[in-house]
N, C-alpha and C positions, 0 to 999 in steps of 0.2 A: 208325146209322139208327134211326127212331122206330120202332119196332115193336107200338104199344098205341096201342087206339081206346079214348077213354075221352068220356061225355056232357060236353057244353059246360059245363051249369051245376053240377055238382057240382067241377068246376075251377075255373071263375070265382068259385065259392063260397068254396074254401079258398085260392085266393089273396088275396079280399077278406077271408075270415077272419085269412089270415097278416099283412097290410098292415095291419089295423085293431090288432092285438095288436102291432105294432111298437110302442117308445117314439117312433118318430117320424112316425108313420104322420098323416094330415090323417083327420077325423072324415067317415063316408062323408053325404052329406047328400043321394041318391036311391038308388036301387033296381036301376041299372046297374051291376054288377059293373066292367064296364070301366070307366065315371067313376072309382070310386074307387082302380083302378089308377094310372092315369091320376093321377093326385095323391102316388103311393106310389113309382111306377116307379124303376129306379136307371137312369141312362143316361151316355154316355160318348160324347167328338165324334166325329167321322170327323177325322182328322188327315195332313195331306202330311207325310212324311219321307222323310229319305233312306235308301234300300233296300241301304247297303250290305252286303254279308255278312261274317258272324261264325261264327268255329267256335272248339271247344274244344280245348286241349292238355294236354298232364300235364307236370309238371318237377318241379324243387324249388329251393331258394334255393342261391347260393352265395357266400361272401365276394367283394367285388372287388380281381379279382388287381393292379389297379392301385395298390389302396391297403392293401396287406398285406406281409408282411415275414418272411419263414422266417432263424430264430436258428440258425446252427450254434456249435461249439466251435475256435477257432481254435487251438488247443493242446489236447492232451491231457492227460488226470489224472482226479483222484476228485469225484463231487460231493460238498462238502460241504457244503450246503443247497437247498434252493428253496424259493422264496420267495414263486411264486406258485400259483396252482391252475386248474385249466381253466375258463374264463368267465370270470378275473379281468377287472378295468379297468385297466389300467395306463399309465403315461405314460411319455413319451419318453425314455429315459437310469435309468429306475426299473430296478433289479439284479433281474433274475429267478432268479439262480439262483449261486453260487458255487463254484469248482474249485479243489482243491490242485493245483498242477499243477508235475512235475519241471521242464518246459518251461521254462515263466515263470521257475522259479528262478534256470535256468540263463543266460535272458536278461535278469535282472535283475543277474544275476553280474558276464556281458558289459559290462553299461551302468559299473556299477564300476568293472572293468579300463581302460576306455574313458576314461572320468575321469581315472582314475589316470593313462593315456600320455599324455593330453594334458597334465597338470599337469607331469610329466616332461618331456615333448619340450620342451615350451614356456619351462620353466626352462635345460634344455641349446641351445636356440635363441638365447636371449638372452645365455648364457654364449659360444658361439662367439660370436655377433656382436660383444662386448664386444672379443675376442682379436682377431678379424679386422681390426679397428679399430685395434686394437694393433699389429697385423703381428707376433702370436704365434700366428694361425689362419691356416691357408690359405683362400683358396677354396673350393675344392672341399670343406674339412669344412664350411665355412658353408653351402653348398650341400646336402651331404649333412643338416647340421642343420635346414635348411628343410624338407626333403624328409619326413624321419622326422615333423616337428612336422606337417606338412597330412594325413600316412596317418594320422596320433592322431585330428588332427580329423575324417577321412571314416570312421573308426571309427566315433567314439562317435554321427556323425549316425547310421550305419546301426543302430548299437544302440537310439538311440532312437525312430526309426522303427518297429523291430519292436516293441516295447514299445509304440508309442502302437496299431498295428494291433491288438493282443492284450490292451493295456487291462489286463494285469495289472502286480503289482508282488509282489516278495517273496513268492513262489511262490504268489502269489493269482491268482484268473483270476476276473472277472465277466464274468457273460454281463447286455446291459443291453438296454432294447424301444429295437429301431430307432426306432420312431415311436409314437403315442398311440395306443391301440386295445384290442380287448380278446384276451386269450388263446385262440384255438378250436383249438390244438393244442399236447402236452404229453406229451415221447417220453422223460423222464428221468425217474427217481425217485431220490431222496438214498443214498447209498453207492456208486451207480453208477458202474462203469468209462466212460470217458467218453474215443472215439480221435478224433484229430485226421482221418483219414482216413474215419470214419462218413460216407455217403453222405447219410443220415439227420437234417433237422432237429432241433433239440430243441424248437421253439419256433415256434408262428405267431402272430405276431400281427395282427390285422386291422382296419382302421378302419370301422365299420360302421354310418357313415353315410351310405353308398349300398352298397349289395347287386346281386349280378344273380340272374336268374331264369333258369335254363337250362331250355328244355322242348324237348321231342320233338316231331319234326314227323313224319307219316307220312310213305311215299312218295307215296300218292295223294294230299296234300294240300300237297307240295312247292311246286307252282305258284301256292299260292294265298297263300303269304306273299311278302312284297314288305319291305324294310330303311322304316322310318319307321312301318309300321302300328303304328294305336294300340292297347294294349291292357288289358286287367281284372286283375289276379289277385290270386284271393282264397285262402286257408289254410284246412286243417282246426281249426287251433287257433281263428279267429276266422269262420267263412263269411261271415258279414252284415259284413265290413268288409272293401271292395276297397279296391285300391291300384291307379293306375296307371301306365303306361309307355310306352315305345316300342320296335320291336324296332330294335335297335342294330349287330348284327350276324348274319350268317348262315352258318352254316360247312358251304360247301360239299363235306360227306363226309357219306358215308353209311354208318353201322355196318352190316356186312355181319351182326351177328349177328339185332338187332331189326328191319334195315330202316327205320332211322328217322335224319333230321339232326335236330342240334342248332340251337337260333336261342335268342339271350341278347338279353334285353331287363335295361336298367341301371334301377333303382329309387331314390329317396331314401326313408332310412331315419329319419326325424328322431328318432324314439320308438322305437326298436330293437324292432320288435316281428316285424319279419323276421329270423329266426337261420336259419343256416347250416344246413343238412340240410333242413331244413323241408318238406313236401308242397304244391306247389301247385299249383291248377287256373288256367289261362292262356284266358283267350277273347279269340281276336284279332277287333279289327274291320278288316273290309277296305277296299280306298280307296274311293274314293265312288264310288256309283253314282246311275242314276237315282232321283229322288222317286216316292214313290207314296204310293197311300194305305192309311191303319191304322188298323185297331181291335183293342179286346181281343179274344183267342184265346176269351176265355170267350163271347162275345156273338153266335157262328156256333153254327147249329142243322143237323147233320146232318140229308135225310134223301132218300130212295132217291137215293143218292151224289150229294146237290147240296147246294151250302150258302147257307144263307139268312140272314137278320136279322130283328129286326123293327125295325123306325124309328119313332120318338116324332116328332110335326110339329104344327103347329096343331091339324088334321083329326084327329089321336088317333093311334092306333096302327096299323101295318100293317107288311105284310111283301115284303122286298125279296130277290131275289136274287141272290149276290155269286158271284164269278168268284176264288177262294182262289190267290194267286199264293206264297205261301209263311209258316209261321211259322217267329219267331225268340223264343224265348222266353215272352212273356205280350203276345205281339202277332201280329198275321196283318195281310200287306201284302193287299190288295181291288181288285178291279176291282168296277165297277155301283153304286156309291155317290158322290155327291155331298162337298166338304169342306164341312162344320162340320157336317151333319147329324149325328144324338141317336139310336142304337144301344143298344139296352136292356141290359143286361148283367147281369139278376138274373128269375129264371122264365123266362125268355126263352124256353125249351122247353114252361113249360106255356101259357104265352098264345100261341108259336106254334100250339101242335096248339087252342087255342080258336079261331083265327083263322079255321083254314083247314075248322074243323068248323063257323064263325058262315054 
């Protein structure tokens, strides 16, 4: 609220003083204070938009679990190297990390053995059959030589089958990146004992060219999210550079310790400038509402609890009074105002109190 009377012309004075001392000020060419206002004034339109409403959340970034990939050890044994570091880039089939592993030995052994019965059975198959033909084999050994000769073979498949799952050879085991992306987890270090039964990843990798944005919804603000709203979010590391989204999902649970659900909105990440952990402020917009009209929040003059403007028009300046339906930011939606009228938005408090002292 204004709370100071102060004379007309000692204000009109230092505003025309102030306006004259701009570099952009028009040269005053009478002796009317307000003329050369009036030449100087900063103004801004009355504008129709839509009213819909916006509030803010708090979250922070997370890889998407769509397009990421947790490495375990498929065999047991020792690391003996890795190969990458946390935040590497790495592509698909690139070796992250290398095991000696008794495991692999032993089914590298198997694969051997396997080889070897078939080369065997398969010579003794063709040797019966030769006799059988003969009428120096019976049947039944041909038979049983058949028989021997296909277990050889359902062996060495199964041998190598385990070996292509496990990917090692000669008591080597590499662990390779499922897919292209980059490292944002890294559970080993080199000499490491390393169990086939670890619960425990060793390795995430994640493709992080789209991210999600997990943020907290209160409860009192549960109702006011809807799946599709669009929304802002910006980062402590960059503020003045938003990103935007849509909320994509909503997960109907409510942590009983904060009182708060969770809502992920999916991002594209082209410039990876969103990483995983990350802080971020989420301001949702809501779905549409009615238009109304807007001006700057700075261009309302408080005073005995009403609020006013003043309006620029042919006739000059004067003062109008607005009906404050709510601000969102650096705007105040208005009743009592006309669209495209010219709303002062610089003095505006000292050429109102001149106005209403003229």
């Amino acid at each position: 609220m204004i709370s100071y009377k102060t004379s007309i012309i000692p204000i009109l004075l230092y505003i025309a003083t102030t306006a004259c001392n701009s570099p952009e000020a028009a040269p005053v060419t009478n002796n009317n204070p307000l003329d050369s206002i009036m030449q100087t004034v900063q103004t801004a339109p009355v504008t129709m938009e839509n009213a819909a409403e916006s509030f803010k959340l708090n979250g922070k970034i997370q890889a998407n679990e769509d397009h990421q990939a947790k490495v375990y050890a498929l065999a047991s044994g020792k690391i003996r190297s890795v190969n990458v570091a946390l935040g590497d880039k790495v592509k698909q089939g690139q070796t992250l990390a290398v095991l000696q592993s008794m495991e692999v030995a032993g089914s590298s052994n198997d694969l051997s053995l396997a080889e070897a019965n078939v080369a065997m059975t398969k010579k003794n198959l063709e040797s019966t059959k030769d006799l059988y033909e003969g009428n120096l084999a019976t049947s039944r050994e041909y038979t049983t030589a058949q028989v021997d000769y296909n277990k050889a073979l359902s062996e060495l498949n199964r041998a190598k089958q385990v070996l292509a799952i496990t990917g090692g050879k000669n008591a080597v085991y590499e662990l390779k990146a499922p897919l292209t992306g980059y490292v944002i987890e890294r559970n080993i270090t080199g000499n490491s004992e390393v169990r086939q039964d670890n619960n425990n990843s060793l390795f995430t990798v994640a493709d992080l060219s789209t991210v999600w944005a997990i943020a907290n919804v209160y409860e009192a603000d549960i109702n006011r999210i809807h799946l599709g709203d669009t929304v802002r979010v910006t980062t402590l590391a960059n503020p003045n550079t938003p990103f935007f989204g849509t909320i994509d999902k909503i997960y109907n649970v409510l942590d009983p310790a904060n009182r708060t659900m969770k809502v992920r909105i999916s991002m594209p990440n082209p410039n990876n400038e969103l990483m995983p952990e990350m802080f971020v402020t989420v301001k949702v917009f809501g779905k549409s509402a009615d238009n109304m009209l807007t001006i700057p929040s700075q261009a309302i003059v408080l005073d005995n609890s009403k609020n006013y403007v003043v309006v620029k028009d042919a006739k000059g300046l004067h003062i109008k009074e607005v009906q404050l339906i709510k601000r969102v930011d650096d705007k105040a939606y208005v009743q009592g105002l006309l669209e495209g009228e010219q709303v002062v938005t610089n003095s505006q408090v000292f050429i109102y109190q001149a106005l209403t002292e003229n």
